[in-house]
N, C-alpha and C positions, 0 to 999 in steps of 0.2 A: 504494500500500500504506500503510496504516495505521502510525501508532507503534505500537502495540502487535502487530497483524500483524506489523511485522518484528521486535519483538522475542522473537513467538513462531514466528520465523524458523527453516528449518533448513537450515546450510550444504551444498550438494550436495560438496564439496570443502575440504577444510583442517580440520574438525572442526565441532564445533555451539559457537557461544557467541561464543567468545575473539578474537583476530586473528589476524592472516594473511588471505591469499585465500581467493580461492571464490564460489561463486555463490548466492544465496540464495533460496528457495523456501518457501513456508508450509504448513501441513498441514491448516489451518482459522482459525477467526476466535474472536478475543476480543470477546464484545459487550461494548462499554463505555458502553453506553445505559444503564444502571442508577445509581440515584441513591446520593447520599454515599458513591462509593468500591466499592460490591459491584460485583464481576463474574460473568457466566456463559461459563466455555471451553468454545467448542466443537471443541476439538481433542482429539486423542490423545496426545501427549506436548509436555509443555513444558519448554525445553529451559535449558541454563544460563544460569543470573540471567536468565532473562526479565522476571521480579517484582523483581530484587532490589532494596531500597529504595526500590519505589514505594509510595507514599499511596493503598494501598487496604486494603478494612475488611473484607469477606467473599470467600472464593473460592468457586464451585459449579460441577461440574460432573461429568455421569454418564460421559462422553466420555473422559478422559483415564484412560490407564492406566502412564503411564512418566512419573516428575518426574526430573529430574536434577538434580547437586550446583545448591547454591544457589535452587534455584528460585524462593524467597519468603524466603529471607535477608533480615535486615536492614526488614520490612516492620513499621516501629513499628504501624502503625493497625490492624494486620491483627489483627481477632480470632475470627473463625471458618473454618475450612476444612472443604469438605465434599466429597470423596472417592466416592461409594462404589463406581465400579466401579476405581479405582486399584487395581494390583497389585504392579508394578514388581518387574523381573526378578530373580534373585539374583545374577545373574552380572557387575552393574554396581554400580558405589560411587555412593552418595547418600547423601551428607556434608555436613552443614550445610543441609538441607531448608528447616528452618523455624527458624535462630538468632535468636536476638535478635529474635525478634517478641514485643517484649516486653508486647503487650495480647493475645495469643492468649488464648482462652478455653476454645474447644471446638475437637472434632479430630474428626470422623468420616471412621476412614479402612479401614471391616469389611476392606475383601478386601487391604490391606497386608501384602505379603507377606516383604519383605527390603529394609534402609538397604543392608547390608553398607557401612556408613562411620561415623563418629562425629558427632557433634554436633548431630544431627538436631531435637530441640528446646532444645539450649542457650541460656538466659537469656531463656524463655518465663517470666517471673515472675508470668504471672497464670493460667499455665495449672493447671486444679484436676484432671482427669481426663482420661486417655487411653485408648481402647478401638483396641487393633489386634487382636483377637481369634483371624488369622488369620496372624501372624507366628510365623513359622516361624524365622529364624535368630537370631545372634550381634547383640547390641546395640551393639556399636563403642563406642568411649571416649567417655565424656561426652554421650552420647545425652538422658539428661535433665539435663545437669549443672544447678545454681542455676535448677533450676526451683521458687521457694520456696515457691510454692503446691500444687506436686502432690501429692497425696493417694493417689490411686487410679489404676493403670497395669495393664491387661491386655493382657499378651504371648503371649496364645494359647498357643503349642507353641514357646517361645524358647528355642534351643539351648545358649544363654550370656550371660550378661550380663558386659560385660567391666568394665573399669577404670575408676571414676571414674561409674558409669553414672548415678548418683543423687547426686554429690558436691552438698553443701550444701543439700539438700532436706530442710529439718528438719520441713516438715509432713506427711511421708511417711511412711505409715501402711500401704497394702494392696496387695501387688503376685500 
């Protein structure tokens, strides 16, 4: 198995991500034949920190429909993510999705449907616009916090934008 196959590993026993026991199993493959950093998943969910702080520059993929916390945390090089049959349940927390990716640029993520967690693009400092068109819930604390390039953010049918959601986003302008 591959490094990155097992990091988009998923424990049959003890939880997905963290430690403890358990057996571990994959649900598909990351091609990582792509040059400077892009990847194409071709899995269905990838699971916690499987990305997080690694030196990649694009993510794509039609495949995946479930990220969990952390998934691409902490990914400085990472500036494009592209989504579009992602949905992601409402009934689970994904929280801190895409922190601190602090070259993100663009976000195609149409069928995005619920964080239910916070911090999902905090201290994205280059991100200019978000289109979740198809979000449906509550934005959780600091969802866009110091994001100081954000401009334009469509939340579809967002039930609430909580606390902090826009904190120090002074180029923010159209929501």
């Amino acid at each position: 198995m591959g490094y990155y196959e097992l990091l988009l590993a998923k424990k049959l026993s003890g939880g997905g991500g963290g430690g403890g026991g358990g057996q571990w199993t994959t649900d598909g493959i990351a091609d990582m034949s792509q040059p400077n950093g892009d990847i194409v998943l071709t899995v269905s969910r990838v699971y916690e920190r499987a990305f997080y702080k690694r030196p990649i520059t694009s993510v794509y993929s039609t495949t995946v429909t479930q990220l969990d916390n952390y998934s691409f945390a902490n990914c400085t090089d990472l500036k494009s993510v592209d989504f579009p049959n992602l949905t992601n349940s409402a009934y689970t927390n994904r929280a801190y999705l895409f922190q601190s990716c602090s070259n993100l640029e663009s976000v195609n993520l149409p069928l995005f449907q619920s964080a239910n967690g916070g911090y999902v693009f905090q201290n994205c400092s280059k991100l200019t616009e978000v289109f979740l068109p198809s979000y449906n819930s509550a934005t959780g604390s600091d969802f866009f916090s110091n994001c100081t390039m954000l401009t334009t953010v469509d939340l579809g049918s967002c039930g609430r934008i909580d606390a902090n959601c826009f904190k120090n986003d002074s180029s923010f302008t159209t929501l």
